[in-house]
C-alpha positions as CSV (number, residue, x, y, z in Angstrom):
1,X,-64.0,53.2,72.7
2,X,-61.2,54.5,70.5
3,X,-58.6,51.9,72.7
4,X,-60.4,49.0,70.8
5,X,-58.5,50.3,67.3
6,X,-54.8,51.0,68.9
7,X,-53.0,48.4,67.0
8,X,-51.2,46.0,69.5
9,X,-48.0,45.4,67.0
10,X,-47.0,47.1,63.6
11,X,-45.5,45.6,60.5
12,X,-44.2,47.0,57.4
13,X,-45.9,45.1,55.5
14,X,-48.7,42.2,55.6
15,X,-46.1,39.6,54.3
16,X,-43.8,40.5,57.3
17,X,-46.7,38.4,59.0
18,X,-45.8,34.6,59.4
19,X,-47.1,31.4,60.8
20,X,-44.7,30.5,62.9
21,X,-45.0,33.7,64.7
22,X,-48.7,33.3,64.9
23,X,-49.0,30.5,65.8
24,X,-46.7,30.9,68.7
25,X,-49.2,34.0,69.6
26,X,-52.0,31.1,69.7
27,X,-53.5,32.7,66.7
28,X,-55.9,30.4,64.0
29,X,-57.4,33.1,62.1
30,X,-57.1,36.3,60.5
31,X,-59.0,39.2,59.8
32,X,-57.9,41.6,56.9
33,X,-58.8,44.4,55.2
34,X,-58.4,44.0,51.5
35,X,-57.2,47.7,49.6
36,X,-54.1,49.5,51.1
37,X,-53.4,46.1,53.6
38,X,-52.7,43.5,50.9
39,X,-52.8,45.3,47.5
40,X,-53.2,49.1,46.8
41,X,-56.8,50.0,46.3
42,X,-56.1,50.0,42.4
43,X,-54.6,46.9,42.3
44,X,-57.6,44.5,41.1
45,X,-55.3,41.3,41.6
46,X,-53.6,39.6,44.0
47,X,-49.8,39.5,43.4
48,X,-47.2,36.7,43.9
49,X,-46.2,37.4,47.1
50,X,-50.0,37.6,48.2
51,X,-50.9,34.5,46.6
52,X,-47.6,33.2,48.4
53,X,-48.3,34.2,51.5
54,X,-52.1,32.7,52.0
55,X,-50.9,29.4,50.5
56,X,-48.5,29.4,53.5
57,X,-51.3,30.7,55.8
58,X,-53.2,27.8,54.7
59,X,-50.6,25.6,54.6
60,X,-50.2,26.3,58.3
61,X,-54.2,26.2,58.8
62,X,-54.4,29.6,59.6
63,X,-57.6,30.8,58.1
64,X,-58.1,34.4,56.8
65,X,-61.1,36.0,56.1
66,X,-61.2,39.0,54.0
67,X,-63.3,42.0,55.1
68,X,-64.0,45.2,52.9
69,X,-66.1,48.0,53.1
70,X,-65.9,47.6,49.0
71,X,-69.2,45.9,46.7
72,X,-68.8,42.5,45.7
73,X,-67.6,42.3,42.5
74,X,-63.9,44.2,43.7
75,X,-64.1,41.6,46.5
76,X,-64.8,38.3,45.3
77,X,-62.6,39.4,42.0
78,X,-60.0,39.2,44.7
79,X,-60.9,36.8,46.8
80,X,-62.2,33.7,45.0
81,X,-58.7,33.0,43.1
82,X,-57.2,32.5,46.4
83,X,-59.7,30.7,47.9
84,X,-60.1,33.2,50.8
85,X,-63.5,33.6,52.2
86,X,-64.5,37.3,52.3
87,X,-67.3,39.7,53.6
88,X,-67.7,43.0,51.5
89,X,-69.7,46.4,52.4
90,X,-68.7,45.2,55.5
91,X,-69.1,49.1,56.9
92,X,-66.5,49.2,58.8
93,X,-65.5,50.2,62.0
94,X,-68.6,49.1,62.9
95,X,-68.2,45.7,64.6
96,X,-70.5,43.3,62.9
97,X,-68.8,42.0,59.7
98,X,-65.7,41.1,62.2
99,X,-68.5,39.2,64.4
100,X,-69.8,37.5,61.5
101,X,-65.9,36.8,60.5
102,X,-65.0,35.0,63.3
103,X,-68.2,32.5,63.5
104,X,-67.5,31.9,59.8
105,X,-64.2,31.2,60.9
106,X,-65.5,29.4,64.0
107,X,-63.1,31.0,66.0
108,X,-63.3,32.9,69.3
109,X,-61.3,36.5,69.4
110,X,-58.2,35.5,71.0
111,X,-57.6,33.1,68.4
112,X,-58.2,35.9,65.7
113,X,-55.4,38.7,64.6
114,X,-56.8,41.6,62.8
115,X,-55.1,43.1,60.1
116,X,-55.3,46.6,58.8
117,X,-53.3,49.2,56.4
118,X,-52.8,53.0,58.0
119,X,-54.1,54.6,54.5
């Protein structure tokens, strides 16, 4: 059970993450978690670089869906002025909001990358 979270690759951070090499990975989709991944869990906006980086992820048509064990409002706060689709009190590890993720995404799991800060 505990093999299914063992990270397969480790970044330093989320913006070290680009198209070109996921694409080549035959990835079309990403999973993330929103505080300590792209911001830091006070941060209430996304910042350049963020806003940077999904405009290339789109760009590419990589899509990236936003998961957060967070309410709502801190989500879609986030979320909506980048045009990222998101799930929130996603009560995670638990399996089901990165189900629902991928058929949003309509996506099977090989094409999908998931993405996850250590704190």
């Amino acid at each position: 059970m505990l093999k299914k979270f063992l990270p397969n690759e480790h970044v330093q951070r989320v913006l070290d993450i680009t198209p070109a090499r996921l694409s080549d990975m035959g990835i079309k989709g990403i999973i993330t978690d929103l505080d300590n991944t792209l911001v830091a869990w006070d941060v209430k906006d996304a910042t350049p670089e963020i806003i940077q980086w999904f405009k290339e992820m789109k760009e590419h048509n990589i899509k990236v869906t936003i998961i957060s064990n967070n309410d709502k409002e801190r989500v879609s706060i986030f979320s909506e002025p980048l045009e990222a689709s998101f799930i929130y009190s996603a009560r995670k590890p638990l399996i089901r909001a990165f189900t629902r993720a991928a058929k949003q995404m309509n996506l099977k799991k090989e094409e999908i990358v998931v993405i996850g800060g250590t704190s």
